[in-house]
C-alpha positions as a printed Julia matrix, in Angstrom:
544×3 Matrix{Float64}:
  0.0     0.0     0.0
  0.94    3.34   -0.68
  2.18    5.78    1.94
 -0.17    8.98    2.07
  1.3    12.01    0.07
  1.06   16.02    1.04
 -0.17   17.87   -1.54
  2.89   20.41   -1.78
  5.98   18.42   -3.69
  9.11   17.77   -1.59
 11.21   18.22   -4.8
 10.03   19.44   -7.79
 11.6    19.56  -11.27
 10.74   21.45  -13.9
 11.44   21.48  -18.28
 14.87   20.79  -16.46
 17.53   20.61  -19.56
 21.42   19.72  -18.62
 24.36   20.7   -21.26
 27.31   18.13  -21.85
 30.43   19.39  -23.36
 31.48   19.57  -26.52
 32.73   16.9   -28.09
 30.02   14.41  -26.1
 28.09   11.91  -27.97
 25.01   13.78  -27.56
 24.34   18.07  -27.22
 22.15   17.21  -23.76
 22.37   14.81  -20.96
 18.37   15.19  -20.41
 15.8    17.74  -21.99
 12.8    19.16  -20.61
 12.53   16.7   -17.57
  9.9    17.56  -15.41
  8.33   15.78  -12.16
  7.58   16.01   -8.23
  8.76   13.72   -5.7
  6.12   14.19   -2.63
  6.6    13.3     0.92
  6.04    9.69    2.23
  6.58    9.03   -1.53
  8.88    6.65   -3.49
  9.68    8.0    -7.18
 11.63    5.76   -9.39
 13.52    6.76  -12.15
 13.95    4.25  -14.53
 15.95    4.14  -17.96
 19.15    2.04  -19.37
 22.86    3.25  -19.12
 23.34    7.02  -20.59
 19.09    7.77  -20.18
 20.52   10.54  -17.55
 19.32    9.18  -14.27
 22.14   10.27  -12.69
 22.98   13.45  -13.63
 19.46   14.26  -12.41
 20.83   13.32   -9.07
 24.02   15.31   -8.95
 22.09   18.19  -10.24
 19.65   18.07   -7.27
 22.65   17.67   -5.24
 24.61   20.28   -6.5
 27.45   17.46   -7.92
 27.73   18.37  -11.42
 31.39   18.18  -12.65
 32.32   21.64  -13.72
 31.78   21.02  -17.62
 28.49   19.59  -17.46
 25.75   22.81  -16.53
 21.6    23.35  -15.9
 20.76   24.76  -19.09
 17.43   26.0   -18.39
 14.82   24.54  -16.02
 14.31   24.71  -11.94
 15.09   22.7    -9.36
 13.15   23.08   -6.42
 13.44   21.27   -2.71
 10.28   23.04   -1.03
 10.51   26.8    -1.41
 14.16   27.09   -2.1
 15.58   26.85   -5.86
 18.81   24.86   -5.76
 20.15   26.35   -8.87
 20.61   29.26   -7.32
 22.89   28.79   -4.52
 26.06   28.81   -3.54
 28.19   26.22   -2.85
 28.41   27.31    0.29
 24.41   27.09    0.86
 24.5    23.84   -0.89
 27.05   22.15    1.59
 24.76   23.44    4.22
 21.76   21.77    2.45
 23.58   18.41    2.05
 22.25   16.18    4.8
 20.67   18.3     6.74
 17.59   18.92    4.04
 19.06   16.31    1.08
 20.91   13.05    1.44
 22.41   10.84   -1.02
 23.05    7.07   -0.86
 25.53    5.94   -3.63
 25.86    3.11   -5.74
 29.17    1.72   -4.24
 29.78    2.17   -1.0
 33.62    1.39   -0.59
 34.0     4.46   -3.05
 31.95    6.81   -1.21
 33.0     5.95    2.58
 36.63    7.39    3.67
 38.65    4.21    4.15
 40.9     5.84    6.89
 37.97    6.91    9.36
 35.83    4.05   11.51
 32.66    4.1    10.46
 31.33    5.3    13.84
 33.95    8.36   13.24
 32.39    9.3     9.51
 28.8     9.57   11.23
 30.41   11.76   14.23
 31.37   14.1    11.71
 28.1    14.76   10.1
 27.0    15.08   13.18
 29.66   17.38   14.35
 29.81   19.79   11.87
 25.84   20.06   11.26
 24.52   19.94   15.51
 25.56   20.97   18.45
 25.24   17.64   20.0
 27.83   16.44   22.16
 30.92   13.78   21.95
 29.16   11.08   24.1
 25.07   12.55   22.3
 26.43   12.1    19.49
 28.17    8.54   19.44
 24.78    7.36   21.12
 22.64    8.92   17.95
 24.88    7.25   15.74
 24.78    4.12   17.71
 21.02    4.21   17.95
 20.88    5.12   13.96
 22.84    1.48   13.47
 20.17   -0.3    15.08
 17.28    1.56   13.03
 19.52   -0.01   10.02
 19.31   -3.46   11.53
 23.13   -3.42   11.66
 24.37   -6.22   14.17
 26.42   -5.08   16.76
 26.84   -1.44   16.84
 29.28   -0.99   18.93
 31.87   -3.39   16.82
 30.61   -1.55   13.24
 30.95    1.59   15.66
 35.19    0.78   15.45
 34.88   -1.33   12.65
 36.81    0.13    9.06
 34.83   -0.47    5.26
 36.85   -2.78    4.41
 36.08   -4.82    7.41
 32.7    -4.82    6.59
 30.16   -6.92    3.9
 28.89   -4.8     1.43
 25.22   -4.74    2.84
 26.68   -3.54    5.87
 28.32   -0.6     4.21
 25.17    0.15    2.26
 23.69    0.36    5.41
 26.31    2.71    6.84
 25.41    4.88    3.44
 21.75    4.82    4.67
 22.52    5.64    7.94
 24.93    8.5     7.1
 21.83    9.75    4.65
 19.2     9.79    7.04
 21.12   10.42   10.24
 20.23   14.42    9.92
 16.37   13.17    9.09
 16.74   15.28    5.17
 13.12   15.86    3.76
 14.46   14.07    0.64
 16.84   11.33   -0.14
 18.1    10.0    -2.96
 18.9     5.94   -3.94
 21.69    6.29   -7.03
 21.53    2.0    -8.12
 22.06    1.37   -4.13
 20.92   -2.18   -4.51
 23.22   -3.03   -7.52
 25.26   -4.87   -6.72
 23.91   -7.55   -3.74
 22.86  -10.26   -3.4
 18.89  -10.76   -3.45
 18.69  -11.36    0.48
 20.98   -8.17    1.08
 19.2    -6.22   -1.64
 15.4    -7.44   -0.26
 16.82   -6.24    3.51
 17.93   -2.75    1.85
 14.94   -2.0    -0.16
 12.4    -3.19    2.8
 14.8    -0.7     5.22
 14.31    2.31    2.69
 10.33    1.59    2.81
 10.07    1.4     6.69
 12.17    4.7     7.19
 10.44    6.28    4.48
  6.95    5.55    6.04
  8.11    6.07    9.71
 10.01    9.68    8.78
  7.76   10.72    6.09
 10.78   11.25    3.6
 10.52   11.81    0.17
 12.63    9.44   -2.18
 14.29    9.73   -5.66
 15.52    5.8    -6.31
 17.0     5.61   -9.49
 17.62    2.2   -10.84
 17.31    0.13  -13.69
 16.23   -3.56  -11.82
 12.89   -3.56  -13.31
 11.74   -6.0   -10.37
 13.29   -3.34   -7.79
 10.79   -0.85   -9.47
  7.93   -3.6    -9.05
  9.02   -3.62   -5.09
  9.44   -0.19   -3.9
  7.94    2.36   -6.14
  4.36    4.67   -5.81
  5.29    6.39   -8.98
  7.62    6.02  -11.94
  9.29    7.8   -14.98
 10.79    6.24  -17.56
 14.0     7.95  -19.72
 15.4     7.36  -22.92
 18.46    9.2   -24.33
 17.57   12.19  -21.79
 14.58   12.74  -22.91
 10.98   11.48  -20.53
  8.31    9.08  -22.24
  6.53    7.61  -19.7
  5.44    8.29  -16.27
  2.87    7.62  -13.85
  1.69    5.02  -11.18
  4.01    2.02  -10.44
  0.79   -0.08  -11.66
  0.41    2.3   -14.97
  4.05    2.21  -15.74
  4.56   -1.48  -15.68
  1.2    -3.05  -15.94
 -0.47   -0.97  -18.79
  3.18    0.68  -20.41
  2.26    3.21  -23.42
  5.44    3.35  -25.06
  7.29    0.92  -26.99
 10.31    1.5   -25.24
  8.75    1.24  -21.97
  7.3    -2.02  -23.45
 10.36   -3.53  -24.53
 12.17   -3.05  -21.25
  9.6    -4.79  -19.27
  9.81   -7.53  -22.16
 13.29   -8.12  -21.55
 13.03   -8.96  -17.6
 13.75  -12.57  -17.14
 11.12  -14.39  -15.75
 11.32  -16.28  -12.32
 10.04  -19.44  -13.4
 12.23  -21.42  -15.51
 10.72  -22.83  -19.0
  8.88  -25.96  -19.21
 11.53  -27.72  -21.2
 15.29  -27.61  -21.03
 17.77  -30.16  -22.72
 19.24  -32.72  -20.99
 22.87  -33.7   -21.16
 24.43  -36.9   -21.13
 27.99  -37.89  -22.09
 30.97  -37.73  -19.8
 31.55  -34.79  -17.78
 34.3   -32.35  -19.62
 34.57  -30.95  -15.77
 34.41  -33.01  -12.3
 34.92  -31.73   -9.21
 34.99  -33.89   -5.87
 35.52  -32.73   -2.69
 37.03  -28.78   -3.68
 37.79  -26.9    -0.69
 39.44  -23.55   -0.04
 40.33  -22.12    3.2
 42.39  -19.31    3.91
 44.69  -18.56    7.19
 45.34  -14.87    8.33
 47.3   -14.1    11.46
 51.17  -13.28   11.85
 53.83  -13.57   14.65
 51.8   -11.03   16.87
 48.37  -11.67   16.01
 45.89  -15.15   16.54
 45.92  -17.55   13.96
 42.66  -17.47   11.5
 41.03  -20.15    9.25
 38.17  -18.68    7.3
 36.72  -21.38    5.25
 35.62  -20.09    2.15
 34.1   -23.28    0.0
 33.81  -27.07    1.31
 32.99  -30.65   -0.36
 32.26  -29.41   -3.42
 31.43  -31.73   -6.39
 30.48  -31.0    -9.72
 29.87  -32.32  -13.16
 30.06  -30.5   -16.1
 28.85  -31.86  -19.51
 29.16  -30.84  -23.26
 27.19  -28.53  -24.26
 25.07  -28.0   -20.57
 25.16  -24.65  -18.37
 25.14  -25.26  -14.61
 24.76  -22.65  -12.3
 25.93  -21.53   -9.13
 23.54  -19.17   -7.17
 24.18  -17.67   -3.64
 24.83  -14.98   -1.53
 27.98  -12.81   -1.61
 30.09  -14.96    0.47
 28.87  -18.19   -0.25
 31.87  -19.37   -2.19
 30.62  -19.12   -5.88
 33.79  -17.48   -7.43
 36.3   -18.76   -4.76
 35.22  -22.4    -6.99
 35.66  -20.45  -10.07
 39.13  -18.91   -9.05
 40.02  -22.45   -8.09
 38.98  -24.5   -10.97
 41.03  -21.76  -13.06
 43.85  -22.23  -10.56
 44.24  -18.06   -9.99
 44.18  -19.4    -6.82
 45.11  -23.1    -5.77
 42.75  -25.04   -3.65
 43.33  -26.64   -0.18
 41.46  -29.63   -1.17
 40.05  -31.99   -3.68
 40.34  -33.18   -7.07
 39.47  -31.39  -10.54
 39.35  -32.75  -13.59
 39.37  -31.32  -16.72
 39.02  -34.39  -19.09
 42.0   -36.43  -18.28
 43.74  -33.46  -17.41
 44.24  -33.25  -13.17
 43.84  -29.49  -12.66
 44.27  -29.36   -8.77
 48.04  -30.83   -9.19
 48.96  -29.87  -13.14
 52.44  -27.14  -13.26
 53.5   -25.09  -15.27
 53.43  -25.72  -19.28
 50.63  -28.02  -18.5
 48.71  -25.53  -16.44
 49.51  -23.38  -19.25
 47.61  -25.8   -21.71
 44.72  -26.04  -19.5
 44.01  -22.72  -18.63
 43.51  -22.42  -22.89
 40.7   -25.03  -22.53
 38.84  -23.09  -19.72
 38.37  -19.47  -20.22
 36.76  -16.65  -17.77
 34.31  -13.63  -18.14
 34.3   -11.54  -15.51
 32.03   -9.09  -14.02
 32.94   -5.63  -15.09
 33.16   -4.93  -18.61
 34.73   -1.66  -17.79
 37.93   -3.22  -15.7
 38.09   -6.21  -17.83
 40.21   -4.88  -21.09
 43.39   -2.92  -20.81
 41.97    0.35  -21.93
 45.79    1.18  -23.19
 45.33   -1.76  -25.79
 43.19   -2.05  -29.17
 40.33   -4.4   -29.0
 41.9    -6.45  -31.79
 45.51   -6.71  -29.97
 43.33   -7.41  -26.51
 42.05  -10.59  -28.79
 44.74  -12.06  -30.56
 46.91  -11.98  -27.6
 46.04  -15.26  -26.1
 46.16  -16.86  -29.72
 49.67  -15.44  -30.03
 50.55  -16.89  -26.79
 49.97  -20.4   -27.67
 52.27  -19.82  -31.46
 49.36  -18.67  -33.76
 50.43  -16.16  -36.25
 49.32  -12.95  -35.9
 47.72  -13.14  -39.59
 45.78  -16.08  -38.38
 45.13  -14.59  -35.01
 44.03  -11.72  -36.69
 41.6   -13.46  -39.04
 39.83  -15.45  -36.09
 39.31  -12.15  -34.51
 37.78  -10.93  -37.5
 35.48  -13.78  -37.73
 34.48  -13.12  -34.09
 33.52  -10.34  -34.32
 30.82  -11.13  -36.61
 30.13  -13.99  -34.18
 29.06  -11.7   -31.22
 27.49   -9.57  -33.66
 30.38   -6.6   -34.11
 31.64   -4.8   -36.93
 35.48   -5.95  -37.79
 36.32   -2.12  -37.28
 35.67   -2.5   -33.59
 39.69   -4.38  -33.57
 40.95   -1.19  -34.23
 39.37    0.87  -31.7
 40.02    1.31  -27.55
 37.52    0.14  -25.11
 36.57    3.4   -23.86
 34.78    3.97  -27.15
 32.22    0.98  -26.3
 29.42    0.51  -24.44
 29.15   -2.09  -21.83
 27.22   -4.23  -23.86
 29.72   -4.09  -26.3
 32.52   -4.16  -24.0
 30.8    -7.87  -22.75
 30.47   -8.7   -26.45
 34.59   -8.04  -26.75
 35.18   -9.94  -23.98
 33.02  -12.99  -24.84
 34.99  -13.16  -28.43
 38.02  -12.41  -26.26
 37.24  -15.94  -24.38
 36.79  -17.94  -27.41
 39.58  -16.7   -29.5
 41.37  -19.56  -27.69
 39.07  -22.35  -28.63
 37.95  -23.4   -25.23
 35.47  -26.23  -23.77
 34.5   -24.77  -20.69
 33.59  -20.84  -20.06
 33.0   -19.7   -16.79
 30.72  -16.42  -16.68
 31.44  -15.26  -13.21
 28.63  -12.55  -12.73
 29.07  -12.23  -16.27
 25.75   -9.47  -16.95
 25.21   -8.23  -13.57
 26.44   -4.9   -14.27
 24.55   -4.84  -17.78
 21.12   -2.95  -18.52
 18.28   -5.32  -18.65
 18.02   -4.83  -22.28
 21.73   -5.25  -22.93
 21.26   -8.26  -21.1
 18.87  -10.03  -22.51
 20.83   -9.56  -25.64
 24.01  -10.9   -24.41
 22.04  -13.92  -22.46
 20.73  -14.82  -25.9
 24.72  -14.69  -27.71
 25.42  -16.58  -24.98
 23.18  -19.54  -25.79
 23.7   -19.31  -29.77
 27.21  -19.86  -29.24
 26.4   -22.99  -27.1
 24.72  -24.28  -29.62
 26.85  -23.7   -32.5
 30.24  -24.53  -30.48
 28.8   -27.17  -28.03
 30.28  -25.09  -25.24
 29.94  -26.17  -21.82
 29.61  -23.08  -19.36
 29.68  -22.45  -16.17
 27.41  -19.8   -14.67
 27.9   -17.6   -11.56
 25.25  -15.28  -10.31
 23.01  -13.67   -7.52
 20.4   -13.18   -9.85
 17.81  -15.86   -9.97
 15.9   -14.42  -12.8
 18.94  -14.85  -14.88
 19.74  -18.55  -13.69
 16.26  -19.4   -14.03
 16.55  -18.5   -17.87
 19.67  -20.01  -19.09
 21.06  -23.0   -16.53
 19.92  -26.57  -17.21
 21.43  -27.21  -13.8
 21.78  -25.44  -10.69
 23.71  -25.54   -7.55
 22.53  -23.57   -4.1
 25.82  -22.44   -1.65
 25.5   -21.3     1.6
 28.78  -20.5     3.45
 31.04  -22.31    1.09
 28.74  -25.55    1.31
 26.32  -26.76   -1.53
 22.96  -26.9     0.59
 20.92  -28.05   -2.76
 21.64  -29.68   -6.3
 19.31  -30.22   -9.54
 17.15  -29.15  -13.1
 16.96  -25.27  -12.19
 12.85  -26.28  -12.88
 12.48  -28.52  -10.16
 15.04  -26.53   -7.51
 13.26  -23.29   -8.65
  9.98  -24.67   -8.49
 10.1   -26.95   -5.43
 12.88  -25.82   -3.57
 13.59  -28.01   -0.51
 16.42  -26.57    1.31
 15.24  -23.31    4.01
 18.25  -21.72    2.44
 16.74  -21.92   -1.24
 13.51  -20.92   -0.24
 14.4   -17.93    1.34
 16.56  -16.57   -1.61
 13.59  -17.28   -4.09
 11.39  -15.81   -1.74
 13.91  -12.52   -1.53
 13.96  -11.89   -5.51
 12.63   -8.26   -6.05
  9.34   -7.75   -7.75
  8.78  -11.96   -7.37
  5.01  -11.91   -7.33
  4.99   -9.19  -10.86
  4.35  -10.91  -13.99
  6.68   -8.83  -16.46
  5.71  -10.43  -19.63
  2.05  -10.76  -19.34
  2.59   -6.95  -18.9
  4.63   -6.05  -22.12
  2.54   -8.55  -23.92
């Protein structure tokens, strides 16, 4: 239900138009954006990489690098236009009236201060409150967070931290000063569904209990489904939809609005999915990594991070690994690519023993498995042309650049790129493309088994879909067998013929993604299905 709205607008604004700088790939980050976020009210706004979510953001903020300008418009928080302070109002503004939670929170907390300290100094610098007042409102703010013991996050550093509990530092820090507005830049991103389903329920109680108004910007089509009274939808800077959450994404208007609510993966996995027989091309049996801190002066520590793992790997079949952060997914795929060596078990990779292989033979068998990592954006040298970035692995093994260069040039075509691409830098891509480079990066080397290790969490769910579907194509036509690591059930629901459930470095549940999706029997398993964002919204029936 809907939290009851004043009638005067929190935030409004209005035919708001931003300038880039010359030289940008478009005159205007947005044009002519208008809208009101109310109090007790939850605005999303929704739109792809580039649609100029968050320059809206920094603008209402006062953030805008120095080359990028409000062009014409107003930008109002209650009476007071923001455009026409100074930055000296506009500090004072910051989280007393406005409050920002960012989309990655080890960038945005000081790594030097305790966490406890970088509340103090809000606090400090915007009350009058006193040392021992103000450690016991911060204190007090950690439990309204549901962060477990305050006192030890109090002293605790980031980097000691998971990253839903430094999310939920960002919220506290946000709300600490109670602002009339705050704004959610992607703050569920990248979690896990459990984290991410604790964060967004969090941001709806304090948002009811204070009254604040909210500006969530995201483009997790089953976050908007969750958490959002009203939405509006962006394209290229420019507004095309907007209105209730139920408007929006049960009855879109546009077809762009359509085609993004299309392109959400559904929950339930499809009726049929082929099964694979044949000996596995990877086994795993008993993998296990654990990892010992401690020096001469400090205790011994054994964290275990995965345990009696087994897996089987066919030709052609994608199995999937699903968990929280922490559960041990990519410590298995670091091991099975030996980037980091386990501390027990076997691995086969046909009759190849990867656990104990050295050297040139290690060599030879990384060639036959090949990795796709997360980022698109950290995951080419941006120094190097696309087409060197491809042939070097080729090159490595005694190919001849000519011939190196020819496969490349036949791969691109394969993931659907122009040949010209090779001769270009990264930085001239979008991420979508930049995935595209590095899936024809992977298979420049011929291999059997491709791990995609969070391989299109970072991707719009457009860009996505797109890659999802490249990703199965080449399956087909290469019999590839892939591995697939993700938090996102919707994804692993779509493309795994297998799955695999980890909790805490164990596998808690094993089978057909239908009938572990479907009939889930482990707590664990139900709970994370349970936590997936916008579960109960039908997506398709929607766009249909």
């Amino acid at each position: 239900m809907s939290t009851p709205v004043s009638a005067a607008p929190v935030l409004s604004v209005r035919d708001v138009t931003i300038a880039l700088p010359h030289g940008a790939d478009r005159e205007h980050a947005v044009e002519h954006i208008s809208f009101d976020v109310n109090a007790g009210e939850i605005l999303c706004l929704l739109g792809e990489s580039g649609s100029g979510k968050s320059v809206i953001s920094f603008s209402v903020m006062g953030l805008l690098p120095d080359n990028v300008r409000v062009a014409s418009g107003e930008i109002r928080l209650g009476d007071v236009n923001l455009l026409s302070l100074t930055p000296t109002q506009l500090r004072e503004i910051r989280g007393d009236d406005v409050a920002m939670i960012f989309q990655e929170p080890m960038t945005a907390l000081n790594p030097v201060m305790t966490c406890g300290d970088q509340l103090d100094e809000l606090l400090a610098e915007h009350t009058e409150l006193s040392t021992s007042e103000r450690k016991a409102k911060t204190l007090a703010m950690f439990e309204a967070v549901k962060l477990p013991e305050p006192e030890r996050i109090f002293a605790s550093y980031p980097h000691q931290l998971s990253g839903g509990q430094r999310q939920r530092i960002m919220i506290a820090m946000a709300l600490i000063l109670e602002p009339k507005l705050l704004i959610a830049d992607e703050p569920t991103t990248a979690l896990d569904v459990t984290t991410q389903a604790e964060v967004l329920t969090l941001i709806k109680t304090l948002q009811r209990e204070r009254g604040t108004a909210v500006l969530f910007i995201t483009h997790d089509m089953g976050v908007v489904a969750e958490i959002a009274d009203r939405v509006v939808v962006l394209q290229h800077g420019k507004q095309v939809e907007a209105g209730t959450k139920n408007q929006v994404l049960r009855e879109p208007r546009e077809a762009y609005t359509q085609m993004l609510i299309a392109s959400v993966p559904g929950i339930e996995p499809p009726a049929e999915r082929q099964t694979h027989a044949g000996s596995a091309v990877l086994a795993i049996k008993g993998l296990g990594k654990t990892y010992s801190s401690g020096g001469w002066f400090q205790k011994k520590r054994e964290t275990v991070a995965a345990r009696d793992v087994n897996l089987a790997l066919r030709p052609g079949e994608t199995v999937g690994i699903v968990g929280e952060s922490g559960s041990g997914k990519s410590t298995v795929a670091r091991c099975i690519t030996r980037l980091i060596d386990p501390t027990m078990g076997e691995m086969m990779l046909g009759g190849t023993q990867l656990d104990t292989v050295h050297r040139d033979s290690l060599k030879l068998a990384r060639k036959r498995i090949q990795i796709i990592f997360q980022d698109p954006y950290r995951s080419l040298d941006p120094r190097q042309r696309v087409g060197e970035a491809i042939i070097e692995g080729p090159l490595n093994f005694g190919v001849s650049r000519d011939v190196a260069m020819a496969r490349a040039r036949e791969l691109m075509s394969f993931v659907r790129l122009s040949p010209d691409v090779l001769s270009r830098y990264p930085n001239e891509f979008s991420g979508g493309q930049r995935q595209r480079i590095s899936i024809a990066r992977a298979l420049a080397l011929d291999p059997e088994v491709l791990i995609c290790d969070e391989a299109v969490s970072a991707l719009d769910v457009s860009v996505q879909a797109q890659v999802l579907k490249l990703l199965e194509e080449i399956q087909a036509k290469l019999n590839l067998s892939i591995l697939f690591i993700t938090h996102d059930l919707r994804v692993a629901a779509q493309i795994c013929d297998r799955v695999i459930v980890m909790q805490k470095g164990l596998v808690v549940e094993e089978g057909a993604t239908r009938d572990v999706f479907l009939s889930p029997q482990h707590a664990y398993t139900q709970r994370l299905l349970a936590s997936a964002p916008g579960r109960g919204f039908e997506f398709h029936k929607a766009a249909a």
